[in-house]
RODO-2510 file (C-alpha; in nm, 4 decimals, decimal comma):
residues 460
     n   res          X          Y          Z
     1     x    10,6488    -0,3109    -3,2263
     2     x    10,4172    -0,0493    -3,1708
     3     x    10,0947    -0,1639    -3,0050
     4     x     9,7353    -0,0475    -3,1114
     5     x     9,4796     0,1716    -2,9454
     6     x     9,3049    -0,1264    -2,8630
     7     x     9,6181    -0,3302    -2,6926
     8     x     9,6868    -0,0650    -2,4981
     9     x     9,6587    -0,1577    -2,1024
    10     x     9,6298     0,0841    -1,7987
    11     x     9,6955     0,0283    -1,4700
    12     x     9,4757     0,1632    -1,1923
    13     x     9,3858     0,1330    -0,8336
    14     x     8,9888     0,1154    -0,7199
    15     x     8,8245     0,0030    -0,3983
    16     x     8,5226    -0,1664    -0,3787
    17     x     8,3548    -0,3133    -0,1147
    18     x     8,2493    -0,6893    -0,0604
    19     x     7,8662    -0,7877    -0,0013
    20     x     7,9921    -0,8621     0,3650
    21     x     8,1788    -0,4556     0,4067
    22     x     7,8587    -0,3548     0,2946
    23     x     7,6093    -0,5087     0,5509
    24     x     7,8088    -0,4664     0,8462
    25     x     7,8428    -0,1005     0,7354
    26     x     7,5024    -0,0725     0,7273
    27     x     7,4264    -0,2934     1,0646
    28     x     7,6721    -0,0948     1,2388
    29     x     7,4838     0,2326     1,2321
    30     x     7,1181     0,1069     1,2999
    31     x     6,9984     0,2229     1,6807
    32     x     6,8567    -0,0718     1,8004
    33     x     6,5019    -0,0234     1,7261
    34     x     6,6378    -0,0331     1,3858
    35     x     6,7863    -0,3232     1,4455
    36     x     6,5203    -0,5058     1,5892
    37     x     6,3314    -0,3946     1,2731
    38     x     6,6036    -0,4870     1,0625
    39     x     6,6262    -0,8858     1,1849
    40     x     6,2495    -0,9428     1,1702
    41     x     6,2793    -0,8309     0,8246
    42     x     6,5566    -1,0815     0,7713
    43     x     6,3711    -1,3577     0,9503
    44     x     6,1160    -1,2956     0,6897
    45     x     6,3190    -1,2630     0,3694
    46     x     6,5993    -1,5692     0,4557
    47     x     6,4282    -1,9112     0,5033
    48     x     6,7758    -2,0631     0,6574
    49     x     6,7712    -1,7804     0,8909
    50     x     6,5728    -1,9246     1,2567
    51     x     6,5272    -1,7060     1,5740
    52     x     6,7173    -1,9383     1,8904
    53     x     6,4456    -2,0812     2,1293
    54     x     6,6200    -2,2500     2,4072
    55     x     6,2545    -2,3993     2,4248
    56     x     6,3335    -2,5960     2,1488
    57     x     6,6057    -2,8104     2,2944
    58     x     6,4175    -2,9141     2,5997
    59     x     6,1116    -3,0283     2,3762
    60     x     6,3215    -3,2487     2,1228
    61     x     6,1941    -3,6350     2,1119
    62     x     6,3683    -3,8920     2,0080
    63     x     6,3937    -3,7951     1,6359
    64     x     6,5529    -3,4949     1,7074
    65     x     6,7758    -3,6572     1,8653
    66     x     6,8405    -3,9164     1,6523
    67     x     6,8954    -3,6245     1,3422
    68     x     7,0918    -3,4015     1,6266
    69     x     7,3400    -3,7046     1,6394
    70     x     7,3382    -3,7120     1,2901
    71     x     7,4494    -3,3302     1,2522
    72     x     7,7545    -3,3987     1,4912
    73     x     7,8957    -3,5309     1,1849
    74     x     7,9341    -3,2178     0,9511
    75     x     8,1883    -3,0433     0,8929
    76     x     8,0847    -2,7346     1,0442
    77     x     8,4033    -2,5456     1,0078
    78     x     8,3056    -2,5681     0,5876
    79     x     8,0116    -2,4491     0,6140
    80     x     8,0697    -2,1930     0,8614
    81     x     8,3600    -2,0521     0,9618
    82     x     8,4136    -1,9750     1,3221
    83     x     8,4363    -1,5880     1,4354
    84     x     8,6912    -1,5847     1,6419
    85     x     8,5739    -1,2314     1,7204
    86     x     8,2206    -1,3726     1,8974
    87     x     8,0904    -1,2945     2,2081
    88     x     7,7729    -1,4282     2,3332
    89     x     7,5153    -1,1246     2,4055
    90     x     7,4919    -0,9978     2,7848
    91     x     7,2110    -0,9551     2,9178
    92     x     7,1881    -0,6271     3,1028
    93     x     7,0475    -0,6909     3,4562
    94     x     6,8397    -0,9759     3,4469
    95     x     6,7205    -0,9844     3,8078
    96     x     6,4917    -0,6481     3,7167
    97     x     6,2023    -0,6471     3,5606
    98     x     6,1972    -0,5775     3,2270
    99     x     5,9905    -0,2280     3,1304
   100     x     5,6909    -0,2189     2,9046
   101     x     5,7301     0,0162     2,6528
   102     x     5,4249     0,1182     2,4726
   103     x     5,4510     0,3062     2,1719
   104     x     5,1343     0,4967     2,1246
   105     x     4,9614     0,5189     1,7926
   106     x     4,8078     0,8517     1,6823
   107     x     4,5120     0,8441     1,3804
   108     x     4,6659     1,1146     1,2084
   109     x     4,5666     1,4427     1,0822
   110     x     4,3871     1,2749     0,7891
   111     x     4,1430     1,1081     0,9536
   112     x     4,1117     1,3184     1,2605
   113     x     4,0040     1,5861     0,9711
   114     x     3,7710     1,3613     0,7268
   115     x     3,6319     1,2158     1,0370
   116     x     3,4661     1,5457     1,1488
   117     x     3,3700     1,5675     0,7477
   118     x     3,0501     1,4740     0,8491
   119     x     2,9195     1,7885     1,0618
   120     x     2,9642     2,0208     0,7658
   121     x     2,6380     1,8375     0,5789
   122     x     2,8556     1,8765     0,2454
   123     x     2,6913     1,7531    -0,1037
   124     x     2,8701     1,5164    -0,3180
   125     x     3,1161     1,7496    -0,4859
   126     x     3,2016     1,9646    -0,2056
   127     x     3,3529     1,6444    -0,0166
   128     x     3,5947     1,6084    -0,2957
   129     x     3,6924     1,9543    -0,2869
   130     x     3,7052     1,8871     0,1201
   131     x     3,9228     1,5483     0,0979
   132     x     4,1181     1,7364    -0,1499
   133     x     4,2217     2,0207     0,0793
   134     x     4,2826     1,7538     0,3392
   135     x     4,5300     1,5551     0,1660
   136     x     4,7064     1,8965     0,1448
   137     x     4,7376     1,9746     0,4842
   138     x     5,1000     1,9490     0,5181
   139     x     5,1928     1,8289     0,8963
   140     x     5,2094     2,1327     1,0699
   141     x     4,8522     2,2106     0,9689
   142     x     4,8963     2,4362     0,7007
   143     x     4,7619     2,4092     0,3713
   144     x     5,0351     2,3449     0,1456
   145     x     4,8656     2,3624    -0,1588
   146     x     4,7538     2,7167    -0,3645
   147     x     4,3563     2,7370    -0,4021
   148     x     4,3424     2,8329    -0,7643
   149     x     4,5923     2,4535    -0,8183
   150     x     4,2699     2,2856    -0,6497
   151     x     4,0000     2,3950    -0,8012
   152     x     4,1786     2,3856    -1,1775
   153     x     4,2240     2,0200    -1,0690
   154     x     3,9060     1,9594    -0,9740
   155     x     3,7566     2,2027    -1,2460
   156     x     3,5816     2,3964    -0,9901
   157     x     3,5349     2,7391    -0,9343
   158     x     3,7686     2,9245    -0,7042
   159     x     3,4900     3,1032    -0,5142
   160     x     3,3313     2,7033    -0,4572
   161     x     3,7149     2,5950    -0,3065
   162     x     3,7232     2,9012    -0,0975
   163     x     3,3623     2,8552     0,0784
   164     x     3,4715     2,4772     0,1212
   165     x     3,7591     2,5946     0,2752
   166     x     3,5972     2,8045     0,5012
   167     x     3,4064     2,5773     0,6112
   168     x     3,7125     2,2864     0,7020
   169     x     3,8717     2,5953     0,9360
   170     x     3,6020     2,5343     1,1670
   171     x     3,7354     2,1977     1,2489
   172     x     3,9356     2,0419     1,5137
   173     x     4,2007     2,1547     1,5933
   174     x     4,1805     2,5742     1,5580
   175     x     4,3789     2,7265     1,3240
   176     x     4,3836     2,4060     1,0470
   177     x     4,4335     2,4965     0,7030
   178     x     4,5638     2,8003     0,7292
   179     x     4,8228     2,9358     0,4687
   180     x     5,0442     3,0996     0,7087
   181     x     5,0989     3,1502     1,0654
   182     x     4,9840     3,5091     1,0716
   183     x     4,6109     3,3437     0,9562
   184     x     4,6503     3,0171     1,1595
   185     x     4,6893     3,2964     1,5077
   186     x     4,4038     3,4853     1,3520
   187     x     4,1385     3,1642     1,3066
   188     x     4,2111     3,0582     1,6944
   189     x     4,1883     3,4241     1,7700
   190     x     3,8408     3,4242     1,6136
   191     x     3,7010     3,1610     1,8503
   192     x     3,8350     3,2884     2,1562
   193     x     3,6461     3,5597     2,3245
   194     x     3,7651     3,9187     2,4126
   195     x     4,0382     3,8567     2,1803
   196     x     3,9706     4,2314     1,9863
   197     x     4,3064     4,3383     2,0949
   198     x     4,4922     4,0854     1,9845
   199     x     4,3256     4,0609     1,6548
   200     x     4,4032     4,3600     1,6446
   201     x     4,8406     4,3203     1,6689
   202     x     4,8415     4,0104     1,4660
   203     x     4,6333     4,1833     1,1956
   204     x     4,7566     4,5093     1,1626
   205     x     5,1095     4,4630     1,3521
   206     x     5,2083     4,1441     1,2924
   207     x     5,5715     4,1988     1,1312
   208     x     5,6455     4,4602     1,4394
   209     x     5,5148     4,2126     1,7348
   210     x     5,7116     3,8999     1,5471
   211     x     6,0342     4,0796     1,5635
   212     x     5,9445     4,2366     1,8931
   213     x     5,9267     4,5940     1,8558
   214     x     5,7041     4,6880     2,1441
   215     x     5,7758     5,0587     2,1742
   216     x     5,6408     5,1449     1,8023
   217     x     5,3858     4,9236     1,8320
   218     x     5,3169     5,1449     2,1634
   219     x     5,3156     5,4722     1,9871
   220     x     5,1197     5,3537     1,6832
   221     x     4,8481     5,1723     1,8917
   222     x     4,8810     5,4016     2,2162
   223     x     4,8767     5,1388     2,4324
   224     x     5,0615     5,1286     2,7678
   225     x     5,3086     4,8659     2,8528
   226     x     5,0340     4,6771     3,0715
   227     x     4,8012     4,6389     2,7695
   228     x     5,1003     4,5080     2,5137
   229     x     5,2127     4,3017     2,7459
   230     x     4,8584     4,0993     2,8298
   231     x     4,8014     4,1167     2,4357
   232     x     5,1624     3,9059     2,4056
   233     x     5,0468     3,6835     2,6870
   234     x     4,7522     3,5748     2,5361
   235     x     4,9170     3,5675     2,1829
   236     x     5,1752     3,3173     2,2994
   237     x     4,9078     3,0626     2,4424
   238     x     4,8062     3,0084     2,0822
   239     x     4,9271     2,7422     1,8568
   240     x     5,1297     2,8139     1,5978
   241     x     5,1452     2,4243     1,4632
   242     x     4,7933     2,2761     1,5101
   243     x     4,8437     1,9733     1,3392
   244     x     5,1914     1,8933     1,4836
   245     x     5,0221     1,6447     1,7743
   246     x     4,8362     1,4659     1,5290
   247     x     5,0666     1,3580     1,2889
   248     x     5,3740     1,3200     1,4957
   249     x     5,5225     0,9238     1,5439
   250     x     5,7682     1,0273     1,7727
   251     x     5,6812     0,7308     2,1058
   252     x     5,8272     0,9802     2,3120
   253     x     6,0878     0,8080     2,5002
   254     x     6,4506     0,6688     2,3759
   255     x     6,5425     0,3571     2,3924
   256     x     6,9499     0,3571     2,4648
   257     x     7,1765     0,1642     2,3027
   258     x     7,4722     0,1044     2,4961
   259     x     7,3655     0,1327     2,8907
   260     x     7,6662     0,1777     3,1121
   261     x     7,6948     0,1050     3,5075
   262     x     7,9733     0,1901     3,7153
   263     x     8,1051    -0,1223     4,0066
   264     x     8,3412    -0,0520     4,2168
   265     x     8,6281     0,1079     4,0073
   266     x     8,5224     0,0178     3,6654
   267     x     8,2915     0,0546     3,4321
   268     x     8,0678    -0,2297     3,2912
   269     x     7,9359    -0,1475     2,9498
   270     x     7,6467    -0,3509     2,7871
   271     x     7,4893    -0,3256     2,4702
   272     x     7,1116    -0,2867     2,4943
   273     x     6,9914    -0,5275     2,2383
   274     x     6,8137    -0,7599     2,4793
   275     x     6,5254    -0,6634     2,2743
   276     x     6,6375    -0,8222     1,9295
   277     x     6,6226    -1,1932     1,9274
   278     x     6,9364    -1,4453     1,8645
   279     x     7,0241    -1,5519     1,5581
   280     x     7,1349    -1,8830     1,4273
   281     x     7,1013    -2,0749     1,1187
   282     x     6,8667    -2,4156     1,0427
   283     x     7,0290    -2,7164     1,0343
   284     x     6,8189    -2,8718     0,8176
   285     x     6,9023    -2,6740     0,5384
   286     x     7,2766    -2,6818     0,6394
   287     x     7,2525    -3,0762     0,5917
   288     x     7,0903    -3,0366     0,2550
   289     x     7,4419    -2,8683     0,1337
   290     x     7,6657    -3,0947     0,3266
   291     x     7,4867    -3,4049     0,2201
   292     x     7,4150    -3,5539    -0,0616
   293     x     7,0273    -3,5466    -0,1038
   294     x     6,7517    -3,5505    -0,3528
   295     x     6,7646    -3,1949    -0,3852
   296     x     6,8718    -3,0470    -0,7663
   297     x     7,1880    -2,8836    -0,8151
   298     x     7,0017    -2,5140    -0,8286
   299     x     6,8119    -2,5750    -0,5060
   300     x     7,1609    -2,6054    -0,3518
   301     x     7,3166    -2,3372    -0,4943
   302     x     7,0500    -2,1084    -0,3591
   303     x     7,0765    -2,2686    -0,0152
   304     x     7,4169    -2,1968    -0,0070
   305     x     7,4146    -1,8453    -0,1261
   306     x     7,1523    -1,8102     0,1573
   307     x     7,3397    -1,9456     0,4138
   308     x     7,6280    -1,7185     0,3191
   309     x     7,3899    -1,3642     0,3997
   310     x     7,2567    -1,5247     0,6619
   311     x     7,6004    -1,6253     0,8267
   312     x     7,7034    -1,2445     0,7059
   313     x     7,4343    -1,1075     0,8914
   314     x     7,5067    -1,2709     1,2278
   315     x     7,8148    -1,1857     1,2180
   316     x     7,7379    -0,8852     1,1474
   317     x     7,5262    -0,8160     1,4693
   318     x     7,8596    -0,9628     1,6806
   319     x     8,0577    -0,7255     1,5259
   320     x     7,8263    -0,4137     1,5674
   321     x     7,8323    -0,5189     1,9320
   322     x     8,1809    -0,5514     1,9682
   323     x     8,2649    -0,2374     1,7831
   324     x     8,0061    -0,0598     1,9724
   325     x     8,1899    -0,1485     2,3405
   326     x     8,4863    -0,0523     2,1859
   327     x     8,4301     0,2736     2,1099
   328     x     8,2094     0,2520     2,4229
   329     x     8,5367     0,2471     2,6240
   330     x     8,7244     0,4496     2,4400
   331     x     8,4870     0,7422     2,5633
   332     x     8,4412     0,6538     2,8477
   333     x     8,9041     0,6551     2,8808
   334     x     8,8806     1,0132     2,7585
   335     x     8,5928     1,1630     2,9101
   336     x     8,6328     0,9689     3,2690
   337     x     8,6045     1,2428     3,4990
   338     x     8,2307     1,3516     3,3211
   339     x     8,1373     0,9433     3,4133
   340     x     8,3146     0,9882     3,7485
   341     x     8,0569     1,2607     3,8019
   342     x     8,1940     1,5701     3,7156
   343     x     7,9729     1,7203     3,3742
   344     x     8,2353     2,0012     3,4192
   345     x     8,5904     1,7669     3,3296
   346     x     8,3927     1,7292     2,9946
   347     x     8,6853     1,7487     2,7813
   348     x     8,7362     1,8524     2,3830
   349     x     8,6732     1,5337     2,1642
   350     x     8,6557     1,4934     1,8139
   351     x     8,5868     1,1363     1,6047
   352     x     8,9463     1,1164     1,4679
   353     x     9,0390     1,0686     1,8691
   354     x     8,8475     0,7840     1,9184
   355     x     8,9128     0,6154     1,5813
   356     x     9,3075     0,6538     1,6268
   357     x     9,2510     0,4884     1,9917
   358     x     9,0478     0,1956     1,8696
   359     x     9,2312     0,1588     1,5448
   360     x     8,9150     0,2118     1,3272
   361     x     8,8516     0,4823     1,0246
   362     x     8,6514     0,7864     1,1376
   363     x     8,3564     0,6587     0,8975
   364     x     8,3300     0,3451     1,1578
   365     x     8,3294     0,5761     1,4480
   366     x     8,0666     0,8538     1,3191
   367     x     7,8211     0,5297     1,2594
   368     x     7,8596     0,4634     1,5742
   369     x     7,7959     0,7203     1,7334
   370     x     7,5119     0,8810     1,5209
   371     x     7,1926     0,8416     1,6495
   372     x     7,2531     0,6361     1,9321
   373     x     7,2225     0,7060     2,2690
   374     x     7,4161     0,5607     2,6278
   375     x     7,2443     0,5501     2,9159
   376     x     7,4438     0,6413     3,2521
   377     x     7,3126     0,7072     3,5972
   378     x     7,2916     1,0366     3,5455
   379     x     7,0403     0,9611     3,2669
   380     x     7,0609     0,8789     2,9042
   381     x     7,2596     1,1663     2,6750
   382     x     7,3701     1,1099     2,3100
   383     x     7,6719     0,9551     2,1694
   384     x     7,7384     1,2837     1,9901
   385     x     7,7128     1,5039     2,3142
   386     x     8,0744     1,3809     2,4723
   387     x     8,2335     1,5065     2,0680
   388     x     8,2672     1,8496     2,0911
   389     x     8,5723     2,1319     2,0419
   390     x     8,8220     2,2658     2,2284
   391     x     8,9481     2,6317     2,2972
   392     x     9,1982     2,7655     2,5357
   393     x     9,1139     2,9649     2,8767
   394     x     9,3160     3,2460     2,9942
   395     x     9,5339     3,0104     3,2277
   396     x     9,6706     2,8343     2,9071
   397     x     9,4033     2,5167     2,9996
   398     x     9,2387     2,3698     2,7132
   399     x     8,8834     2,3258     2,7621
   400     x     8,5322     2,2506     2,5982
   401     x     8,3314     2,4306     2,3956
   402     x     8,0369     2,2673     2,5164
   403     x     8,1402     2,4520     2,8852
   404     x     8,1456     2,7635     2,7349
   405     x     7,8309     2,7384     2,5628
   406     x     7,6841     2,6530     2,8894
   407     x     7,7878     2,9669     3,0115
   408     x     7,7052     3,1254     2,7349
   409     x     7,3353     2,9764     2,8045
   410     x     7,3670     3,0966     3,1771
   411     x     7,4692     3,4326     3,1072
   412     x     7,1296     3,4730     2,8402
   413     x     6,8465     3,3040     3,1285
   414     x     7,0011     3,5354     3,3925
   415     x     6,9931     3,8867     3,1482
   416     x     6,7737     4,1977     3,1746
   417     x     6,5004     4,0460     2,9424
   418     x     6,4267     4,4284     2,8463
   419     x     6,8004     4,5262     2,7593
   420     x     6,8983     4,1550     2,6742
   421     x     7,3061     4,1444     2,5885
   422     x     7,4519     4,1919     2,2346
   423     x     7,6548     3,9737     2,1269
   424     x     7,9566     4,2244     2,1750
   425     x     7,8659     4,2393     2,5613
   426     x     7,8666     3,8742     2,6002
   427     x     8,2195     3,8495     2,4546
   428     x     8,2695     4,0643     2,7000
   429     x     8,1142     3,8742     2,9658
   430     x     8,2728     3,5581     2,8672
   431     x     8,6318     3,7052     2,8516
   432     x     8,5478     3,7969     3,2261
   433     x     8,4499     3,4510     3,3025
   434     x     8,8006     3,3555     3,1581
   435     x     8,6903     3,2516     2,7950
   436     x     8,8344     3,4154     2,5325
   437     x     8,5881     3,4202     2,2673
   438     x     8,5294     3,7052     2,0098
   439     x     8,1812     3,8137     1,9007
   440     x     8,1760     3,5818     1,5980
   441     x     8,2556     3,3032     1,7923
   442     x     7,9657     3,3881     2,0302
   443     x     7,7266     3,4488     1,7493
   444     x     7,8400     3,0821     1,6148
   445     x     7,7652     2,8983     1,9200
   446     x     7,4348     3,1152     1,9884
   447     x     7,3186     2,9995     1,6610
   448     x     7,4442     2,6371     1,7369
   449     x     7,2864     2,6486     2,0710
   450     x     6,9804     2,7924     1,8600
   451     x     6,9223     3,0852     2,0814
   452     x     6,8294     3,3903     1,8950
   453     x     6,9583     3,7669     1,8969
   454     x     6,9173     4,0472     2,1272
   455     x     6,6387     4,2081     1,9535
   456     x     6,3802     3,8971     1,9454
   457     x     6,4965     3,7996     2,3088
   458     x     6,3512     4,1566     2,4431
   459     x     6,0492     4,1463     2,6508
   460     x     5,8346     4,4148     2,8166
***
């Protein structure tokens, strides 16, 4: 019998991933601020979901007691399974005291600008033009947007946008609005005195001076060294991102994740998530699904499905802190000699070591490590920092490419700054130092190490 288009069946493989794969996944690579974040969020969204107060167990009366009796009942183990993967959280130190971190809170660019709105004594339509050229300050202080797209959208003449304009430069801070950073040096230049000569590079020289050709601009300007050089000096005092403090949210600290203490002989490794409260779920709501109440049949299937993501979520946390130690120690097995001490027994890495060691898939191990930080005594450095390459020396030893960078780095601060090395001579000077690298391997990790070439690294 031959079948039809229709009863044909194929067979075929596909993965997906369960509600539960998916949270942890995404639990798992929060840093804990994140995290913190993350669980007030929850507390807000889950109504079975209650932060732990150990408060609450000392205050009880008698009718919580009475209805605590009454709980002893349930059968727990149907409601919620046990993890058998738990572990209660540590907390890291308790006899110190606990640091105040304040994050500060900047008023933004915005405001900083339309605050000072006020001194220009603007009429009603030149403040719209003004907040308009505001709200296109993009956050380095430029103006992002092209005059002739503001005053069609305002249907106002250019010349009217341009005086407007002129008048927002004299702001706070110098340089604001510019369009480029050859005019944003040339508006602080214009309220600094005896600044005529260095008008005068970024004006008329400014291509030669950014890529640092000193002698022509010498012999077109016939200047002496002494002159350039005081012209640069002043130059580089300038800002070239005015509004960059005003609209950054960076608190300026890090917060570690994982902090890690050596005693004795070992290593005690703690996950940093004092900070984000304990987790468990109300059991009032659990006894409305165990127990037959007045409650309809829908009201119990939503308590039920929320008691599901909120017992997915808790055990998600566990597990992010369990996976986190894990890998934890795994680095710490491979790279003991740099936590014994030594930053130079640093040794090459890569995320497919770690994941074969802890039995994990290199996804698991890069959210991890991404993002979060470890703090040592030797001060706090990023998971990613102890991943790194691995190259041969000339005595057959296989070492890290984050050592020969560093030599690469040392090599640069300690060059002639007027004959700075090519990248040729440095291959040359590492091969000396016993690493055999060839120029485009130098030029790779210059670039990674963000260091620029010879030619914009010469000084006078």
């Amino acid at each position: 019998m031959q079948l039809s288009q229709s009863q044909l069946q194929k067979l075929s493989q596909e993965l997906r991933l369960t509600p539960q794969q998916i949270l942890q996944s995404t639990i798992l690579q929060l840093t804990t601020l994140a995290l913190e974040a993350r669980v007030n969020q929850e507390l807000e969204q889950n109504p079975v979901l209650e932060e732990a107060e150990s408060s609450r167990e000392q205050e009880e009366g008698p009718e919580e007691e009475k209805e605590s009796k009454e709980e002893e009942e349930i059968d727990w183990e149907e409601i919620l399974p046990s993890n058998d993967d738990y572990q209660p959280k540590q907390e890291y130190d308790p006899g110190k005291p606990k640091m105040k971190m304040i994050q500060p809170s900047p008023r933004g660019l915005v405001d900083h600008l339309r605050e000072q709105l006020s001194l220009l004594n603007l009429d009603e339509s030149e403040e719209l033009i003004a907040d308009e050229i505001i709200w296109s300050i993009d956050e380095r202080g430029y103006l992002s947007v092209p005059l002739e797209n503001i005053a069609q959208g305002l249907q106002q003449s250019p010349e009217k946008v341009q005086s407007v304009l002129k008048k927002i430069r004299t702001l706070d801070p110098p340089g604001i609005a510019a369009r480029d950073l050859r005019e944003c040096l040339l508006l602080q230049l214009a309220v600094q005195s005896n600044s005529h000569d260095a008008t005068l590079m970024i004006r008329d020289h400014f291509d030669d001076f950014a890529n640092k050709r000193f002698q022509k601009i010498m012999r077109e300007l016939e200047w002496d060294k002494e002159r350039v050089q005081k012209v640069q000096d002043q130059i580089l005092k300038l800002n070239p991102k005015p509004g960059a403090s005003l609209v950054s949210s960076d608190p300026g600290y890090i917060v570690p994740d994982l902090i890690v203490e050596k005693v004795g002989e070992r290593f005690i490794i703690d996950v940093n998530d004092t900070r984000v409260p304990d987790l468990h779920i109300s059991p009032r709501y659990i006894q409305m699904v165990a127990r037959g109440s007045r409650a309809t049949s829908d009201t119990k299937a939503y308590l039920k499905k929320k008691i599901d993501m909120a017992k997915w979520f808790i055990q998600s946390i566990h597990q992010r802190r369990i996976t986190m130690i894990r890998v934890m120690k795994a680095i710490i097995d491979r790279q003991r000699g740099f936590f014994e001490g030594d930053e130079k027994a640093l040794k090459p890495m890569i995320l497919k070591d770690i994941a074969e060691d802890v039995n994990m898939d290199i996804s698991t191990i890069s959210r991890v490590t991404n993002g979060k930080y470890v703090q040592l005594s030797a001060g706090i450095y990023e998971l990613k920092y102890f991943f790194n390459e691995g190259m041969t020396d000339e005595n057959g030893e296989e070492v890290s490419t984050r050592l020969i960078k560093d030599k690469l780095e040392q090599i640069i601060v300690a060059e002639d700054k007027q004959k700075p090395y090519s990248d040729e001579h440095l291959s040359r000077l590492l091969k000396e130092a016993g690493y055999n690298v060839a120029r485009r391997t130098v030029a790779k990790y210059r670039e990674q190490s963000k260091i620029p070439v010879a030619r914009l690294r010469r000084e006078l």
